[in-house]
DSSP file (Angstrom, degrees, kcal/mol; ACC not computed):
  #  RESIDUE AA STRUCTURE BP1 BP2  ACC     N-H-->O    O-->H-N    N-H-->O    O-->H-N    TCO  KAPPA ALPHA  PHI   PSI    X-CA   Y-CA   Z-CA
    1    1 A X     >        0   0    0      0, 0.0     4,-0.9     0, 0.0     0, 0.0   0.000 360.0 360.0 360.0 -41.1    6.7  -73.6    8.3
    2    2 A X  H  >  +     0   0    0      2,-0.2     4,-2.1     3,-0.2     0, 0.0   0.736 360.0  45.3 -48.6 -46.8    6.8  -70.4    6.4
    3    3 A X  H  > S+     0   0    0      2,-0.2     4,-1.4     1,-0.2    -1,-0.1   0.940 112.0  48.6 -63.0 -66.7   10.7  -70.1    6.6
    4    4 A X  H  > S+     0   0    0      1,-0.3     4,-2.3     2,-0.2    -1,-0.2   0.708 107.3  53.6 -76.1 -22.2   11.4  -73.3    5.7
    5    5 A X  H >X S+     0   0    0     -4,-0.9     4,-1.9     2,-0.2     3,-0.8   0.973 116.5  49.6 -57.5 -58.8    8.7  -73.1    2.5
    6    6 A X  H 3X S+     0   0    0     -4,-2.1     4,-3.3     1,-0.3    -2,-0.2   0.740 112.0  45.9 -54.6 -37.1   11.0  -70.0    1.8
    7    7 A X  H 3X S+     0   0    0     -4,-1.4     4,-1.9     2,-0.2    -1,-0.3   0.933 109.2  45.9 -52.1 -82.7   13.8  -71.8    2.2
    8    8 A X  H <X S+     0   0    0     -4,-2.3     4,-1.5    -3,-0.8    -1,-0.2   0.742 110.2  60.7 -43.9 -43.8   13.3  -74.9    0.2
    9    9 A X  H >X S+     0   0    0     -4,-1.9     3,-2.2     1,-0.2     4,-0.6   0.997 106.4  51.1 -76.1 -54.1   11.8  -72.4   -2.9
   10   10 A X  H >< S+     0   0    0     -4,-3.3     3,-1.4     1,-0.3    -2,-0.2   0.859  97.8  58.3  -7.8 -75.8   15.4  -70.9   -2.8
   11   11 A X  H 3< S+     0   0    0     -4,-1.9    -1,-0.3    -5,-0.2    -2,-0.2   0.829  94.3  70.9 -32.0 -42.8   17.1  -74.1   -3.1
   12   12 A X  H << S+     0   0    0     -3,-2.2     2,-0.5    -4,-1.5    -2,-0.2   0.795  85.8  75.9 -34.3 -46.8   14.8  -74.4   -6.7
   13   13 A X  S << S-     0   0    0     -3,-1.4    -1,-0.1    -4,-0.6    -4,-0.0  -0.541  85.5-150.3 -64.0  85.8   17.2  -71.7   -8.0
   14   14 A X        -     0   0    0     -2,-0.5    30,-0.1     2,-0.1     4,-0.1  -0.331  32.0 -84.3 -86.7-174.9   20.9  -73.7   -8.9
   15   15 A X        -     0   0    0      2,-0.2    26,-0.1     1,-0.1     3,-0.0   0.115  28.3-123.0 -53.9 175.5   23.9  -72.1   -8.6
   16   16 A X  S    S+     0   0    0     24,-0.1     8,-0.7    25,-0.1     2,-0.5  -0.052  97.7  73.1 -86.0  17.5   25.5  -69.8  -11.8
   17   17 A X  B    S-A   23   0A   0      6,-0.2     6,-0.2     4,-0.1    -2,-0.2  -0.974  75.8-152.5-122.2 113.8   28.5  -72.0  -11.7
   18   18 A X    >   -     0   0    0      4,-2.2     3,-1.1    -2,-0.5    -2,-0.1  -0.089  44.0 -82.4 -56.0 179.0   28.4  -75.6  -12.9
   19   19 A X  T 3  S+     0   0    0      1,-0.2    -1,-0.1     2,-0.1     0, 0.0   0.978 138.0  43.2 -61.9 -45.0   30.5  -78.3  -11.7
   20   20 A X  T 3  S-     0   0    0      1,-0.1    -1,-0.2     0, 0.0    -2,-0.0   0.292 122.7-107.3 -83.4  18.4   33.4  -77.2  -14.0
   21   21 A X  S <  S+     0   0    0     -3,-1.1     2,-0.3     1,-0.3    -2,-0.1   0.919  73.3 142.7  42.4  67.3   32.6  -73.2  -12.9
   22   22 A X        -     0   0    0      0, 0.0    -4,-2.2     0, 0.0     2,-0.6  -0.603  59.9 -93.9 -86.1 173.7   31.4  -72.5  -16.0
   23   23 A X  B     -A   17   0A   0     -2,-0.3    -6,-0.2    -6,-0.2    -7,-0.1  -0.746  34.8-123.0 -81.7 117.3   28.3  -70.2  -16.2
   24   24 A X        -     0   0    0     -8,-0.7     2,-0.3    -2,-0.6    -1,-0.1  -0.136  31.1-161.3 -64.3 154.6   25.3  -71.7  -16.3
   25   25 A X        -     0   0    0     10,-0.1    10,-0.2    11,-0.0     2,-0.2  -0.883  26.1-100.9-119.5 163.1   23.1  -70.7  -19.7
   26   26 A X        -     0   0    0      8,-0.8     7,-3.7    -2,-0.3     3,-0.1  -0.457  23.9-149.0 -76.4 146.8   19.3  -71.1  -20.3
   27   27 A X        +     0   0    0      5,-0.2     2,-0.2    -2,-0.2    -1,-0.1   0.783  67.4  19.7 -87.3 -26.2   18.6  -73.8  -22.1
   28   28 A X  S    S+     0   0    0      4,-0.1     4,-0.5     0, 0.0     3,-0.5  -0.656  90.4  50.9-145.8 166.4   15.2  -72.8  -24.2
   29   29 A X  S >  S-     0   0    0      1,-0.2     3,-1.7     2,-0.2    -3,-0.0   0.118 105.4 -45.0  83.3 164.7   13.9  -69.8  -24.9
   30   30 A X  T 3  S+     0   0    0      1,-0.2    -1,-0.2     0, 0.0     0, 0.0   0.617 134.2  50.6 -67.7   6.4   14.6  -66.6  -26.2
   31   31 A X  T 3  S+     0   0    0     -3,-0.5    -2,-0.2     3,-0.1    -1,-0.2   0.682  75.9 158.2 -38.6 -51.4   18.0  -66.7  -23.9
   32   32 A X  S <  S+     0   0    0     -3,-1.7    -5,-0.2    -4,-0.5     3,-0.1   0.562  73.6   6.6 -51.0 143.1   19.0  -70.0  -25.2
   33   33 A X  S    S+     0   0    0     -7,-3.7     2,-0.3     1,-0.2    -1,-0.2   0.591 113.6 104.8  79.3   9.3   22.9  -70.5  -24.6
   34   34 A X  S    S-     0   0    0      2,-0.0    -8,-0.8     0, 0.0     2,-0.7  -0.792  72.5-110.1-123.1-170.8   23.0  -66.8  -22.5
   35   35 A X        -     0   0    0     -2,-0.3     2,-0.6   -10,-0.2   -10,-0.1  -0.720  14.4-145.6-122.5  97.8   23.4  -66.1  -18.8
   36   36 A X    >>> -     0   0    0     -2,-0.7     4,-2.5     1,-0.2     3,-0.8  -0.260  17.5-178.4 -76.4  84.9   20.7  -65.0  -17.2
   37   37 A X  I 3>>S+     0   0    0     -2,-0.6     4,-2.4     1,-0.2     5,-0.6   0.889  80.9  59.4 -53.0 -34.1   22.2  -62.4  -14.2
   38   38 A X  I 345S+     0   0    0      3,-0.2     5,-0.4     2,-0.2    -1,-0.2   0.717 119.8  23.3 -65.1 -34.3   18.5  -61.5  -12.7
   39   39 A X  I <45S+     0   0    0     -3,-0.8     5,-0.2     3,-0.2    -1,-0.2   0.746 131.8  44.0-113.3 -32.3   17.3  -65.4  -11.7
   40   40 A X  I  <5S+     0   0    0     -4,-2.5    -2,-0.2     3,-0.1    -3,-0.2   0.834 128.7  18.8 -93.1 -25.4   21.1  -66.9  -11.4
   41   41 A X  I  <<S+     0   0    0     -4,-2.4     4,-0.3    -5,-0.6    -3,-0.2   0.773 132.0  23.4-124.2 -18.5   22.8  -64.4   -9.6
   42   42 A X  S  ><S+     0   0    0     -5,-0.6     4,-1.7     2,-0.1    -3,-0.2   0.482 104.7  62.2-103.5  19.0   20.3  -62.2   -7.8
   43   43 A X  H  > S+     0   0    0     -5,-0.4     4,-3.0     2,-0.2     5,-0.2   0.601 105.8  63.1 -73.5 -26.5   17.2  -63.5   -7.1
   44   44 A X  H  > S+     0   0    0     -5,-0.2     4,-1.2     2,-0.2    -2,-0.1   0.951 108.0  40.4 -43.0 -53.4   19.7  -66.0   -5.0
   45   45 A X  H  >>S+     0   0    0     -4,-0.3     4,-4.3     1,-0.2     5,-0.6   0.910 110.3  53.3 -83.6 -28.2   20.8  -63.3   -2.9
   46   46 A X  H  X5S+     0   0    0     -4,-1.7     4,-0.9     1,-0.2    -1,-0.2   0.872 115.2  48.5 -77.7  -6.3   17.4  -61.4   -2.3
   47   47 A X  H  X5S+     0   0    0     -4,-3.0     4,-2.4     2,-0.1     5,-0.4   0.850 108.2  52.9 -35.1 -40.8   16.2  -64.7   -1.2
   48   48 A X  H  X5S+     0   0    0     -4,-1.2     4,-3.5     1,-0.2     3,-0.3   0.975 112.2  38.8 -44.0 -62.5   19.0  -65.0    0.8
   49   49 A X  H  X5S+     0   0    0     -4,-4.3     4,-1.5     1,-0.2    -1,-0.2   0.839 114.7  66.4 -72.8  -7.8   18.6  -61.7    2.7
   50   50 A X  H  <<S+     0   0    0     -4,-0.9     5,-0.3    -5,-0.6    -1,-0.2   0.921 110.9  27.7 -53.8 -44.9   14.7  -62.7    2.5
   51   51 A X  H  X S+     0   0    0     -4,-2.4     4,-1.6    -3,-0.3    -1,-0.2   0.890 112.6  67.6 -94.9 -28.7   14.7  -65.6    4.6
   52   52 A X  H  < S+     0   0    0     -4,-3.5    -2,-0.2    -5,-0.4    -3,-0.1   0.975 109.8  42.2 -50.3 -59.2   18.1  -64.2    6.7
   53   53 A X  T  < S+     0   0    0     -4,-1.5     3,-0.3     2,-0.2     6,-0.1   0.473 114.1  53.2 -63.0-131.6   15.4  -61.1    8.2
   54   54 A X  T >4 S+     0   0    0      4,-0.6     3,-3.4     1,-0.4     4,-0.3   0.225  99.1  51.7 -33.9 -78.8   12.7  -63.2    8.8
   55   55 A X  T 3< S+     0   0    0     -4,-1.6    -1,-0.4    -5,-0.3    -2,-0.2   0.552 106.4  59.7 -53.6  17.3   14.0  -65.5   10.6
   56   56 A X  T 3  S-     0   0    0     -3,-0.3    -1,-0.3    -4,-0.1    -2,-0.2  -0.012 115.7-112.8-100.4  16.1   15.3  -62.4   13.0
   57   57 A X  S <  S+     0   0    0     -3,-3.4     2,-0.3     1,-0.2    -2,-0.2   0.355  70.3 152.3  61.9  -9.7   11.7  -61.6   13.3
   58   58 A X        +     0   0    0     -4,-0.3    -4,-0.6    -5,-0.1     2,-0.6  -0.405  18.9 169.7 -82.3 122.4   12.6  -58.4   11.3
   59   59 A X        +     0   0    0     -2,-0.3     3,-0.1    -6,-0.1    -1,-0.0  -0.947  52.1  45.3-123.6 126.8    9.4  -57.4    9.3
   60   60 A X  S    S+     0   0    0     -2,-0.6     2,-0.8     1,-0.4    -1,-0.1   0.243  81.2 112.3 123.4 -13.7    8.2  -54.5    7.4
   61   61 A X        +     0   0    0      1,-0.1    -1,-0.4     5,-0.1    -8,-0.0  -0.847  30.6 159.4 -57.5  99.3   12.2  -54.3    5.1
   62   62 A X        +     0   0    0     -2,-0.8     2,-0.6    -3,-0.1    -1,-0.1   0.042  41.5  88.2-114.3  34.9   10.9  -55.3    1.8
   63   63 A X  S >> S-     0   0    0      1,-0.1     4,-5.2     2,-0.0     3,-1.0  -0.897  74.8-134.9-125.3 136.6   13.8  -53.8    0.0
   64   64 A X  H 3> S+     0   0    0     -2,-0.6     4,-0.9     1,-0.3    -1,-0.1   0.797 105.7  43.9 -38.9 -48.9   17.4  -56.2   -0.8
   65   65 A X  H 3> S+     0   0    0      2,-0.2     4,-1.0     1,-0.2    -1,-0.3   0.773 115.7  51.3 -97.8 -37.9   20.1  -53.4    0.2
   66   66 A X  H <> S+     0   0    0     -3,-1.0     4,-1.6     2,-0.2     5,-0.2   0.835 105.5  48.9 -93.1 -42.8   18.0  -52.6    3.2
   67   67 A X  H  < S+     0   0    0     -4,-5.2    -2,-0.2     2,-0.2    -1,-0.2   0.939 111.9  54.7 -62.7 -26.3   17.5  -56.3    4.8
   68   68 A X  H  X S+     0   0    0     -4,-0.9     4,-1.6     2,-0.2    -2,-0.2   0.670 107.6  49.2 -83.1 -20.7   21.6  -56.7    4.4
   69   69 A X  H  X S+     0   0    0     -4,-1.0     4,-0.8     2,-0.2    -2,-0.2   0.626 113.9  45.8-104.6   3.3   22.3  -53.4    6.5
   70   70 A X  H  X S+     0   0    0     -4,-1.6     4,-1.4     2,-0.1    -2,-0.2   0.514 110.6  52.3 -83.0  -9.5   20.0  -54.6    9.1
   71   71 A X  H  > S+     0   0    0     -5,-0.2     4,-1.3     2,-0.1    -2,-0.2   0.944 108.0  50.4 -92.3 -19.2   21.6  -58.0    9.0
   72   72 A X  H >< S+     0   0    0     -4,-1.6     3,-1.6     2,-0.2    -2,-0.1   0.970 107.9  51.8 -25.1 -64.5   24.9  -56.4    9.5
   73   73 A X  H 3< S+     0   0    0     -4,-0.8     3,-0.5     1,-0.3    -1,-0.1   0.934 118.8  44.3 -41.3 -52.0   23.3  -54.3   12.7
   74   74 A X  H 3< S+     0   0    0     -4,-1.4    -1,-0.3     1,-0.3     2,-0.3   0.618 126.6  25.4 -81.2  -9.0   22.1  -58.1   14.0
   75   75 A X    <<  +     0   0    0     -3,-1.6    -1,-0.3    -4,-1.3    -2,-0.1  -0.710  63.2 172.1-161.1  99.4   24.9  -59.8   13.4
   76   76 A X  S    S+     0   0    0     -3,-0.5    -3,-0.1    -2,-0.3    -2,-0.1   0.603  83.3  54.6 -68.4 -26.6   28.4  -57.7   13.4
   77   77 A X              0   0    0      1,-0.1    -1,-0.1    -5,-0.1    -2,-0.1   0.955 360.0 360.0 -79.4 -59.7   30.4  -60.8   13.2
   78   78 A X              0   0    0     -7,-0.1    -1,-0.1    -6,-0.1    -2,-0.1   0.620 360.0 360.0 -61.5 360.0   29.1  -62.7   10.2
């Protein structure tokens, strides 16, 4: 149940390419019209490697660089 919350809140996040792979921009704020790298382009991936460790059981990682060289160790092919 946990994984899958994580999972689902991930999804929340869209992509930093639009359909015509432009950059997505913030819309509001003080941002408006710039492209936010920290929520569009890495909060993706340390979800990513967030829910990738868990679901390997792996517990106790809680740093991004360190959950991606233990999923290398757990999976040498991907």
């Amino acid at each position: 149940v946990f994984l899958n919350f994580l999972a689902n809140n991930a999804l929340m996040n869209p992509p930093p390419l639009g359909f015509f792979k432009d950059f997505v921009v913030e819309k509001s704020g003080e941002h408006k019209n710039e492209f936010d790298i920290k929520s569009r382009a890495m909060m993706p991936l340390a979800d990513l490697a967030r829910l990738l460790v868990l679901s390997h059981g792996v517990i106790g990682v809680n740093n991004t660089f360190k959950r991606f060289d233990r999923l290398v160790a757990l999976e040498p092919n991907s």
